[in-house]
N, C-alpha and C positions, 0 to 999 in steps of 0.2 A: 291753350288750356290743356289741363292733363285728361288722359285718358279716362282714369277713373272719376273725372268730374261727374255729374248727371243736376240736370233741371230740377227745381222744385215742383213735385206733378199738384195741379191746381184743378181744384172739380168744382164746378155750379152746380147746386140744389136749390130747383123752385119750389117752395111748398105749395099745397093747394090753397083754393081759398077760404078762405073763415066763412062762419057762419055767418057771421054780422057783417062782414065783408058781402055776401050776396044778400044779405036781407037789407042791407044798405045800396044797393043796385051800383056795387063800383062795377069798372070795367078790367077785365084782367088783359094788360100791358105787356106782361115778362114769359116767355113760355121758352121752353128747353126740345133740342133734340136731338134723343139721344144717339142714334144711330152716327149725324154728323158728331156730335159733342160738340153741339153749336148754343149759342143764347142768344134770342132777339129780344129788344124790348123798343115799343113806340111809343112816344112821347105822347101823351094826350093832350095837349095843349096846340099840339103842330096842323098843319096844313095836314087833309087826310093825303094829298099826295105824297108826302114827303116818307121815301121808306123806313121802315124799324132798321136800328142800331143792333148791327152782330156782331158777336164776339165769338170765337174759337176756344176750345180748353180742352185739356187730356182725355174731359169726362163731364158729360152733363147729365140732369136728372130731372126730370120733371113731377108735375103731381101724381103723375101716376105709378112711377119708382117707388120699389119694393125697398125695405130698411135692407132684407139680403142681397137684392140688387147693387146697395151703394156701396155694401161691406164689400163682396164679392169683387167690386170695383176698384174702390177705392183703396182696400185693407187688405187684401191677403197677399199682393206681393211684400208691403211693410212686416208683416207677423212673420212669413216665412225668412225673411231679411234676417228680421231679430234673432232667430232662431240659431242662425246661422253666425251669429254673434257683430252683427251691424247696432245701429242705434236708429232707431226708428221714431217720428215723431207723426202724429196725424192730429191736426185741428179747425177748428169748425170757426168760421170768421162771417160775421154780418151785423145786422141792425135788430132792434131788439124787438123779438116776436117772430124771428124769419124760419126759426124752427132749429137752433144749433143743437139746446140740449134734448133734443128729441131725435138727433143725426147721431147724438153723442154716446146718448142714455138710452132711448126711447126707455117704452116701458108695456108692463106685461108681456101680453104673446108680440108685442113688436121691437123686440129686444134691439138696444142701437149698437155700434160701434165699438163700446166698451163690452158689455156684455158678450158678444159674438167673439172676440177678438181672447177671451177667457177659454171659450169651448176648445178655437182653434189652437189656441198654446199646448192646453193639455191632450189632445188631440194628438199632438206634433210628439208631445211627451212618451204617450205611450205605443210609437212607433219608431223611437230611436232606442237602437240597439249600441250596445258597447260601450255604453253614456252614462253618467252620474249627472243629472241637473237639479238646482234649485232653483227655486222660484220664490220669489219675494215682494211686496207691493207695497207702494206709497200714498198718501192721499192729502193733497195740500189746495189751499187755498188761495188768491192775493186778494186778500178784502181793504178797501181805500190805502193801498201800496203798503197794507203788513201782509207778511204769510205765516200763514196759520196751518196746523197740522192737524186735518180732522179727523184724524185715528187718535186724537191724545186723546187722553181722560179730561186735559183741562185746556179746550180748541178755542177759545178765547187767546191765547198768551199767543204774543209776537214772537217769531222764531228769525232768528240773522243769515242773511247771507253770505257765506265764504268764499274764495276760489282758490287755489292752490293749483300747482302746477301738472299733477300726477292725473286728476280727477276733476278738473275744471271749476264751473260752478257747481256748487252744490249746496244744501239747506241744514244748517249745524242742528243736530237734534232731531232730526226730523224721525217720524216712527217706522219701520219697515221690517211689514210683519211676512213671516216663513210662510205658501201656503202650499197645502197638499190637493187641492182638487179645484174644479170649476166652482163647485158650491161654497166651496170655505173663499176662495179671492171675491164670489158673488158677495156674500155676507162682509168682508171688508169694505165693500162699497158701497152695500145698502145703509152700514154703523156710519161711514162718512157721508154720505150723502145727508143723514139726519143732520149734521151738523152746517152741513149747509148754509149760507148767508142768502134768501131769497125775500123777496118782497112783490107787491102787486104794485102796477103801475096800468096807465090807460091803456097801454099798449099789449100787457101781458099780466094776467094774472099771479102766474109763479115765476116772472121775471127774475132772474141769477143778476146777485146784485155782485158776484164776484166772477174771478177768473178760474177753474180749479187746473188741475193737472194730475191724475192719475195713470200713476209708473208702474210698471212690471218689471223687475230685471230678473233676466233668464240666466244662469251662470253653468257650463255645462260643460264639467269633467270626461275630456273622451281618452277611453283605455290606451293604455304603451302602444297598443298595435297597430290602433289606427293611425296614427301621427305618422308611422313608418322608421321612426328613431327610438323607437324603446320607449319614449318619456310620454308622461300623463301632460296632455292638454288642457288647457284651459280658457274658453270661450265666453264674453261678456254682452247678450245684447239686453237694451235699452230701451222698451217701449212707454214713451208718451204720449198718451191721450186727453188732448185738450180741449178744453170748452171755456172759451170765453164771452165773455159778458159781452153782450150785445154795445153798440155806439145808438145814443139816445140822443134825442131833443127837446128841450123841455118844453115848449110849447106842444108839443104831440104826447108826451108822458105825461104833462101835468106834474111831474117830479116838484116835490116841497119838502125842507126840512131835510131828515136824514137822508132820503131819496134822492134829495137835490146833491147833497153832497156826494154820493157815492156815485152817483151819476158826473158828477165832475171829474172823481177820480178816475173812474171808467174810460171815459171818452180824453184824457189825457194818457194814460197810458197808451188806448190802441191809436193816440195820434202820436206818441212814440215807434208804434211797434211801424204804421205808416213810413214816417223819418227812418226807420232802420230799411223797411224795405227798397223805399227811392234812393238811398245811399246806396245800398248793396246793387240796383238794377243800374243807378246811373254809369257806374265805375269810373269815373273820376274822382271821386272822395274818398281821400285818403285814409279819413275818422268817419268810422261806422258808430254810431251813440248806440250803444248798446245800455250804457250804464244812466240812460236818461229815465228807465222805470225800471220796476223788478220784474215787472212781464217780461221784456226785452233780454234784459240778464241773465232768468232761467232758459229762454226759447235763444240765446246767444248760439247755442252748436245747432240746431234745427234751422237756424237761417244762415246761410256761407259757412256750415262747420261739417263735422264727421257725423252726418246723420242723413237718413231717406227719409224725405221729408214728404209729404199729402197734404195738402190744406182743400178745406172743402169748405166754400163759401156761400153762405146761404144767403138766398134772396126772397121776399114776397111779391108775389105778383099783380097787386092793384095798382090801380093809378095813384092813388094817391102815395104810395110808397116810391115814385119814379123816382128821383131825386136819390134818396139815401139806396137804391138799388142801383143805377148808374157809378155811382159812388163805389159800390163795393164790389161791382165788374168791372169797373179801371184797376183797382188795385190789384184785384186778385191776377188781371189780363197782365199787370207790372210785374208780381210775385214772380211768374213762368219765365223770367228771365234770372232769376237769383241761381246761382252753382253755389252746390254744397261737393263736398268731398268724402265721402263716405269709404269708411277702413275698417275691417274686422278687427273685433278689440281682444287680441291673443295676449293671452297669459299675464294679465292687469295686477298691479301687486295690490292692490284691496280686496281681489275677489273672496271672497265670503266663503265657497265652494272647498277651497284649498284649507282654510283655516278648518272647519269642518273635518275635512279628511285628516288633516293631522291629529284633531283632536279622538278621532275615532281609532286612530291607531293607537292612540296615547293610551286610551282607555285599555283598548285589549291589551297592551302591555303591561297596564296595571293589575288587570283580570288576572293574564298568566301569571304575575308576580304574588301571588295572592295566590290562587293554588296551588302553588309551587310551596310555600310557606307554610298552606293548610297541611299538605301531605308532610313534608319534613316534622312538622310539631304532630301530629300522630304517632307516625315512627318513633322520634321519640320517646312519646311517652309509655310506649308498647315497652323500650327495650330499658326503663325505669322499670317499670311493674316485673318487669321479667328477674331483675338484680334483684330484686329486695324479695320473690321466693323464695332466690337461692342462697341467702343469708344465713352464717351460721345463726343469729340472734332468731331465725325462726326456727330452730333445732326444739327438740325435746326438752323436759327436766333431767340433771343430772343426778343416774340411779347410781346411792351412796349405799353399798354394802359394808356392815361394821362384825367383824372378825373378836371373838369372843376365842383366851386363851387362857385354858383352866391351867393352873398351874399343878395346883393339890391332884390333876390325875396325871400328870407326866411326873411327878415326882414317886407317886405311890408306882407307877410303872419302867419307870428307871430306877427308882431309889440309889438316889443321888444325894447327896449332901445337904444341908444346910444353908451352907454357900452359894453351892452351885444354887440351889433354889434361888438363893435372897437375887442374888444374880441375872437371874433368868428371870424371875419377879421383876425388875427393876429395866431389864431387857424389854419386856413386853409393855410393862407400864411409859416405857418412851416411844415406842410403835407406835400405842395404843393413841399417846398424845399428839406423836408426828401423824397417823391417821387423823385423829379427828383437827388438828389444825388444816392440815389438808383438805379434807370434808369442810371446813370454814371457810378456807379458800375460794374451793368451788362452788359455793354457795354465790358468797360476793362476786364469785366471774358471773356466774350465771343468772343472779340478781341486774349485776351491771350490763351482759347482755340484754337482759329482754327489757332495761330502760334503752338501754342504745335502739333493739329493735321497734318500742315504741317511737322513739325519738323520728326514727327514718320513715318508721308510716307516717307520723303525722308528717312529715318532709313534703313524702309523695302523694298527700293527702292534697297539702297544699298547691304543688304543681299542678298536679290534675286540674287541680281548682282555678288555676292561674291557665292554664294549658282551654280548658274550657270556657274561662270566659273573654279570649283572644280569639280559639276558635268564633264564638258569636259576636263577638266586632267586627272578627276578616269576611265573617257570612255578611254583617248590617252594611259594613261594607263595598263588598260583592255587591250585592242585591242594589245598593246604591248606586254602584258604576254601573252595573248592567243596565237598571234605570235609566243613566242617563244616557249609555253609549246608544239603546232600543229610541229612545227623543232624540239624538242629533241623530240617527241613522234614518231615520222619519221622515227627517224633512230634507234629504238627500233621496230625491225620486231617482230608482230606476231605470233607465229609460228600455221599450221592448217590454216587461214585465207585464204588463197589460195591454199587449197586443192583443185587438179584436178583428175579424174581419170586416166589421163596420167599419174600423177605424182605422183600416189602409182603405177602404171602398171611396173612404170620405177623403182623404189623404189623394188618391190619384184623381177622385172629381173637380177637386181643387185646382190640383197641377194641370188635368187638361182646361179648365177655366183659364188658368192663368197663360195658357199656351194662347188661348183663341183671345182672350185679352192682349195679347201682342202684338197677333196678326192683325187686330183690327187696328191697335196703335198704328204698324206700318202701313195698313191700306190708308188712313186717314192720313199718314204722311205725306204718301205720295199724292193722294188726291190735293191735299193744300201747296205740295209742291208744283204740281198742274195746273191748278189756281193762279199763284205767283206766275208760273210760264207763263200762260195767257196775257196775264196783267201786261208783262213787260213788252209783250209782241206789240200790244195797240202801238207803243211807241218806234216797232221799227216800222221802216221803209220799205213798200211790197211793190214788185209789179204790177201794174193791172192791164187789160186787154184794151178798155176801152175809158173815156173821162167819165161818161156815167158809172161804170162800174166799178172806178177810184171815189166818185163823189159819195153814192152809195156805203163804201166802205169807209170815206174818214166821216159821214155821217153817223154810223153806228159807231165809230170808234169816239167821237165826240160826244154823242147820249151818253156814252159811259163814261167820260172821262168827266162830262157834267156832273154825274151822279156822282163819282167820286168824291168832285172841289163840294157840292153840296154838303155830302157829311162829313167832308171834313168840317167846314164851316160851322155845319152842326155842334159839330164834336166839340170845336173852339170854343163856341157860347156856352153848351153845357157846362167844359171846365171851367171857364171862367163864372159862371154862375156857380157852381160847385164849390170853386177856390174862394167866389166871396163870401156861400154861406159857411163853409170850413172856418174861414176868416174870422165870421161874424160870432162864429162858436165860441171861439178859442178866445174871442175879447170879453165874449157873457162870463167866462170862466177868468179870466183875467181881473173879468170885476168883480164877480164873487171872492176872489182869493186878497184884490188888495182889499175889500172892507174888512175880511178877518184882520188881515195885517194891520189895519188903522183900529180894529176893537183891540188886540193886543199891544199895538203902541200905545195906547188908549192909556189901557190895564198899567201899562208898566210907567208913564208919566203922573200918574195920580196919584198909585197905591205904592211906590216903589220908591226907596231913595237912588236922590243919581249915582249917591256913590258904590251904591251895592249894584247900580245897573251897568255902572264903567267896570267895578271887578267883574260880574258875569260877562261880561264881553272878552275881558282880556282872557279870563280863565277858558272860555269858548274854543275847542278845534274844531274844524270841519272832520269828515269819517268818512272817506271814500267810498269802505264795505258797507254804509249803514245808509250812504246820500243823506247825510243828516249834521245839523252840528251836535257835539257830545261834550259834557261834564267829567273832568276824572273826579274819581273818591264822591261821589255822587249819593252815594250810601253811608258815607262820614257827617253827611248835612245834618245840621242839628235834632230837623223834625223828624227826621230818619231814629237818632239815637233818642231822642226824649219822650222820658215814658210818655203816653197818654193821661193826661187827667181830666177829671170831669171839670165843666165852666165853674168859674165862680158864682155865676148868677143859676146855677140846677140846683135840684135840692138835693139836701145831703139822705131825705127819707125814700129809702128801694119803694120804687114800684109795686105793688101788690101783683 
């Protein structure tokens, strides 16, 4: 196996006991501890010699584990993982009532899994320097194998399953809203949690009659310099928090009706997700059925794929739960053999992060472009007003002096002739006319100027006017880009920007948590490797001094090896009673499924001609992506196109 393989880490949580559970005087069976991350549970029906049944696991938790206790545990290597651009998955697996959405959710001052795991993100947010991250969240359901999106406005409608090569599986349509703080992704999940598919059953009052899964993905832009190559980074993790729907019994549920059914669907999925894990731990099988539910399908990279996985399996601890609690400490003791592969998802071509950033440049490029434009169209309109001052058309009136030429005193003062008068008479009388034609002239220039000079103001009148109301488009404009460059830059957090000293204080309590978190991993290692050592010793061959003190020793060695074939033997009747009540499930569910099949064959030999029931057959393909068979042109069917009318037998008279 490769290096960067790693285990699927697997935790037991015992809840405490109910109330009606001790007012009903059970006995508690199952208890946790923590220090080993051990689980015993006795059988109550056994001989009182016969010892409790242990099991080992990464991490256990009893009634008296704190919800920060389990986070601390269970979750902050995962979150830090994400951060770090891994894909992280953590889900809560058990019987219904055993306490998952309360590992997952809890609530008020004892906030679970989800919640805590919100604080820590932004947390992490505002201590990364050099960063651009987004943050985005998802909120989906699988109610009797549809998924539904309960961020939509209309979480009723069935939403398809895709996969593609790039991005794996993933949910076509599905909502995934930008958020900026712990209280707004709070508020994401408080709106989808109303939408919620729950119900009461014997065993739990607000019993999840679904599967959900609520995603985080962290996408986080790191500057040219820290890469070390000049270029902008870009990092994808992936957090899944699951809560699935408890495995029911109807006899202990009293499940009827819708309940019955959704409880079918339930408990066939997680005997899917089962089948995927025995495939995955046996490794011999070559076909892992991933594609036998939609549970299996989406949690497909969180079991054998590129994800750090946490599964934390909840158990209750009465007697009378022994049964379906042995059940789901085998599994989970199977799980701990499943290798994933986990890879930092660098520089992903969907990332959301990048498109963003382009867009934001795009904007400011428009912004400059746009005052670049403002300023030029000013300018000009300065050096218009400026021209049209210096127009002759804005000149003065043209001052007409008219020259007045006696003739009768230059004649009586030269006395001259006659002639010469008539002469000089007829001299001036053409002056007089070239003058005033002249004076007509300049009239009509100066007429036709000052229409020219009107003509040009109203010109520049108009420009202005044009000039001015492109000026307040390129403003409605602006103001609109700014808008939206101030929205995408929003929800591109920071990182560092709101650094607090709580919030590195909280940040290194963390990391040395997670330090002493390891070292107890490795002491528990080697104590289970000491363990095994011993084991194997009983079987060698030791000297001894004397025959009593060989008989002595293969006498202890014998008590032990007794107690061993004991629980095995144990173990073997358990499974095999296990395997038969699994058995005996899956044929209840078998027979509930063929009587619908015999009501719809039913339907379709009665009400149906066979000829239209051989075309629907032929016309029939199977649909891989949809596990379904499907109709084309499905919305071409008649009832589809024809209008609605009222029956013949309504009356034609409205309602009052």
């Amino acid at each position: 196996s490769s290096k960067n393989d790693e285990c699927v880490r697997v935790m037991v949580r015992i809840r405490p006991m109910s109330g009606k559970e001790v007012q009903d005087g059970r006995q508690e069976v199952t208890t946790a501890n923590f220090d080993r991350a051990e689980v015993s549970i006795l059988n109550p029906v056994a001989a009182s010699s016969e010892p409790p049944k242990s099991f080992t696991f990464d991490a256990s938790f009893g009634a008296q584990s704190t919800q920060q206790q389990v986070y601390d545990t269970a979750a902050t290597e995962i979150v830090e993982a994400v951060m770090e651009g891994y894909n992280g998955t953590i889900f809560a697996y058990g019987q219904t009532g055993a306490g998952k959405s309360h590992t997952m959710e809890g609530y008020g001052d004892q906030p679970g899994i989800i919640p805590n795991s919100f604080k820590h993100v932004f947390d992490k947010v505002a201590i990364s320097k050099n960063k651009r991250i987004l943050v985005r969240a998802s909120y989906l359901e699988i109610y009797n194998e549809e998924i539904r999106d309960l961020l939509s406005k209309d979480p009723k409608n069935a939403l398809d399953l895709k996969e593609n090569a790039d991005s794996g599986v993933f949910v076509k349509g599905l909502t995934a809203q930008v958020v900026k703080d712990a209280a707004e992704i709070d508020h994401v999940m408080q709106t989808g949690k109303k939408n919620r598919s729950v119900g009461a059953t014997l065993m739990n009052q607000t019993s999840s009659r679904s599967h959900s899964i609520f995603t985080i993905v962290v996408e986080c832009l790191s500057e040219g310099s820290a890469g070390g190559d000049g270029k902008d980074h870009v990092c994808v993790g992936k957090l899944n928090l699951v809560d699935l729907a408890g495995s029911e019994r109807q006899s202990k549920t009293g499940a009827t009706g819708d309940r019955l059914q959704e409880a079918n669907k339930i408990n066939l999925s997680l005997s899917a997700l089962g089948n995927v894990i025995s495939a995955l731990v046996d490794g011999k099988s070559k076909h892992i059925p991933y594609r036998d539910s939609k549970l299996t399908r989406l949690l497909q990279d969180s079991l054998g794929g590129n994800t750090k996985t946490v599964m934390i399996a909840n158990c209750g601890p009465a007697d009378y739960n022994y049964e379906e609690t042995l059940t789901t400490l085998r599994y989970a003791s199977r799980a701990k053999n499943i290798k994933n592969k986990p890879k930092i998802n660098e520089d992903p071509k969907d990332a959301m992060i990048r498109e963003f950033q382009e867009e934001i440049e795009a904007l400011k490029a428009k912004l400059l472009a746009i005052d670049k434009q403002a300023s030029e169209g000013a300018s000009s309109v300065d050096g218009s007003a400026g021209g049209a001052e210096g127009s002759p058309a804005s000149a003065g009136p043209v001052e007409i002096v008219e020259v007045e030429k006696i003739v009768e005193k230059i004649v009586i003062e030269k006395g001259i002739s006659i002639e010469e008068a008539q002469a000089i008479a007829a001299k001036a009388q053409r002056e007089k006319e070239e003058m005033l034609q002249k004076t007509r002239d300049d009239l009509a220039l100066a007429a036709k100027d000052k229409a020219q000079a009107e003509h040009n103001k109203r010109e520049l009148e108009l420009k202005l006017e044009r000039e001015r109301q492109q000026a307040e488009e390129l403003a409605v404009q602006q103001k609109a880009l700014l808008d939206r460059l101030i929205a995408t830059q929003a929800k591109m957090l920071i990182g560092g920007e709101m650094m607090t000293k709580a919030a590195q204080q909280e940040d290194e309590l963390r990391r040395t948590k997670l330090e002493l978190e390891e070292r107890k991993r490795q002491e528990l290692q080697l104590a289970r490797e000491l363990a095994e050592q011993e084991e194997s010793n009983l079987m060698r061959e030791e000297k001894y001094q004397s025959l009593q003190e060989e008989a002595e020793a293969k006498a202890r060695k014998l008590k032990k090896v007794y107690t061993k074939v004991k629980e095995v033997l144990g173990d073997i009747k358990a499974m095999e009673k296990a395997h038969s009540r699994e058995r005996e499930d899956l044929l209840d569910t078998i027979r509930q499924l063929t009587a619908q099949l015999k009501l719809k064959t039913l339907v379709l030999d009665y009400f149906m001609p066979p000829q239209a029931v051989v075309m629907l057959e032929a016309r029939a393909r199977w649909n891989d992506e949809e596990d379904d068979f499907m109709l084309d042109r499905l919305e071409l069917a008649g009832n589809t196109l024809r209008p609605r009318q009222r029956p013949p037998s309504a009356s034609s008279v409205r309602r009052p």
